[in-house]
N, C-alpha and C positions, 0 to 999 in steps of 0.2 A: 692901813689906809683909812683917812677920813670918808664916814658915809655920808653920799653924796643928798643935798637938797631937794627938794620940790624944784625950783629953778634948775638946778645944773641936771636934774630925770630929764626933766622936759628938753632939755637943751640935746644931751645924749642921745635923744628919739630923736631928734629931728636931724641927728646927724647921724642916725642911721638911714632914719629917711631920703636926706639928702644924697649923701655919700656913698651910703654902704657901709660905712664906718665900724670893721670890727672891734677894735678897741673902742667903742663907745657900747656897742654893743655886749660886748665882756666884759663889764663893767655895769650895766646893766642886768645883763643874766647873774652876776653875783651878788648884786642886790635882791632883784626882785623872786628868783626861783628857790632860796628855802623861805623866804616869806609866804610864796605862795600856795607851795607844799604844806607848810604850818596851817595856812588858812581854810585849803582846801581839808584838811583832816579834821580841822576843827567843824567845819562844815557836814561832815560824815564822811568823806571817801578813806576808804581804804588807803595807808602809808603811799601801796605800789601803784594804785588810781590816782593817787593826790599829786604823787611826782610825776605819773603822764603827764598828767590836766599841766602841770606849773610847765613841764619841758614845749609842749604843745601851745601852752600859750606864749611862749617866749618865741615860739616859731613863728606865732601869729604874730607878732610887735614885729619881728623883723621882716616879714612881707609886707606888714599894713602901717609901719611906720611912719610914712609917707602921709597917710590920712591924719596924723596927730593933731589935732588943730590945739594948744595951750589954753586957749581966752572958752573954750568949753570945758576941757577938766582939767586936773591937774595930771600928771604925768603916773601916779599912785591909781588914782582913780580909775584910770584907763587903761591901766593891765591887769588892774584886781576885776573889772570890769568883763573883760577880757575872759579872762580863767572862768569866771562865773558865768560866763556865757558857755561856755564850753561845756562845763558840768552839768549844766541846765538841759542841754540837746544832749548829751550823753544818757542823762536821766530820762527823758524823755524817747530818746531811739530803743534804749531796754526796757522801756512800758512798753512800746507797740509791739520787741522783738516777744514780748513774753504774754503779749495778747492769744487767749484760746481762738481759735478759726472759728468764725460766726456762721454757725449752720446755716442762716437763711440765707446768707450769700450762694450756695449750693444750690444748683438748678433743683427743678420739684423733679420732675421725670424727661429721659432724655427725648430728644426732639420726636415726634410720627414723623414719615413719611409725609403727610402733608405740608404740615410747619416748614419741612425740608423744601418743599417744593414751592410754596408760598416766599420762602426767603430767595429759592433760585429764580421767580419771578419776582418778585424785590430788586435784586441784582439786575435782571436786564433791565429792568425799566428805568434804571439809572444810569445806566449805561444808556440808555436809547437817549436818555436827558443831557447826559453831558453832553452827548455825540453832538446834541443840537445847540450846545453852546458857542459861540468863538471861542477859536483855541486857545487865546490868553486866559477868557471866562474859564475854562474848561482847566487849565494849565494851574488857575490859582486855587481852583477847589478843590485838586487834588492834590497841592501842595497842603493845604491845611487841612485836610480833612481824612485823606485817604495816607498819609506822609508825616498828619500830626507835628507840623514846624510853625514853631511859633510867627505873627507879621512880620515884626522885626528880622527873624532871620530868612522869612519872602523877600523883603524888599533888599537886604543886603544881595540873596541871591540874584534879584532880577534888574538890581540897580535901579530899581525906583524907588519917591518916598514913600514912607509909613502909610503917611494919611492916603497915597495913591491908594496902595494895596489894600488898605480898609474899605474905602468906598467901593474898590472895582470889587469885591471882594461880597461886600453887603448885595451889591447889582446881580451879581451873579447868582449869587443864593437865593434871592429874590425871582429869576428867571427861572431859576431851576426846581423850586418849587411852585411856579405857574405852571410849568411844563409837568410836572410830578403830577399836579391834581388834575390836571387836563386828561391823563391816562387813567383814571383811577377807573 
């Protein structure tokens, strides 16, 4: 079988993109996964590294197909691209797995009895703050604060915009820290 162009790569993504097209897509995976293999090795990975990375990225073309835009790269470009991204966070995730644990992160000495008591009147007095917020006030602080959810997935949850949720969101923090230093 003739291997296939720059033009007809590009054409085969986009019908997988479009389509789903497994024959465009096996036809593409036979192109480009010992190339990548090759590439990757040459690169430094390991044979049995080199062919994840290339199987892995061929996964990624057929999910992200759909994003291929032509008139930005070429069809080569974008799956060598691709692999290279992969190996780069892979390289990059076993730096941090093989990072030693940074002693200074480690508390100095466990809490007294004060501290403890100090953080348990911490607690109610923010409790006593929200309590005096509106409940919406009250309802978004704890969504992001106490619940850790990004605005975006606030606003999805409470069906209002972005921009609501940020402003009512600034207000309230705002109040709750007038109310904070009022007790202090």
């Amino acid at each position: 079988m003739q291997q296939p162009d720059s033009a007809e790569l590009g054409r085969l993504i986009e019908a997988v993109g479009l389509n789903r097209d497994r024959a465009a897509f096996a036809r593409l995976f036979e192109h480009f996964a010992p190339r990548l293999k090759t590439y990757l090795m040459r690169a430094g990975a390991a044979p049995s590294a080199a062919e994840d990375f290339a199987q892995e990225a061929m996964l990624t073309v057929w999910r992200k197909a759909s994003l291929f835009d032509p008139r930005r790269a070429g069809a080569s470009t974008w799956v060598f691209t691709i692999a290279r991204n992969l190996r780069i966070d892979a390289l990059r995730r076993e730096k941090l797995d093989s990072r030693e644990p940074d002693i200074t992160e480690l508390p100095d000495d466990p809490l007294t009895p004060d501290a403890i008591l100090a953080g348990a009147d911490d607690t109610i007095r923010v409790g006593s703050a929200l309590s005096a917020l509106s409940d919406d006030q009250a309802r978004l602080i704890k969504l992001s604060y106490f619940h850790e959810k990004a605005h975006a997935e606030i606003a999805r949850e409470l069906g209002i915009p972005l921009g609501t949720v940020k402003s009512r969101l600034r207000l309230a923090v705002i109040k709750l820290r007038s109310l904070l230093s009022e007790t202090q």
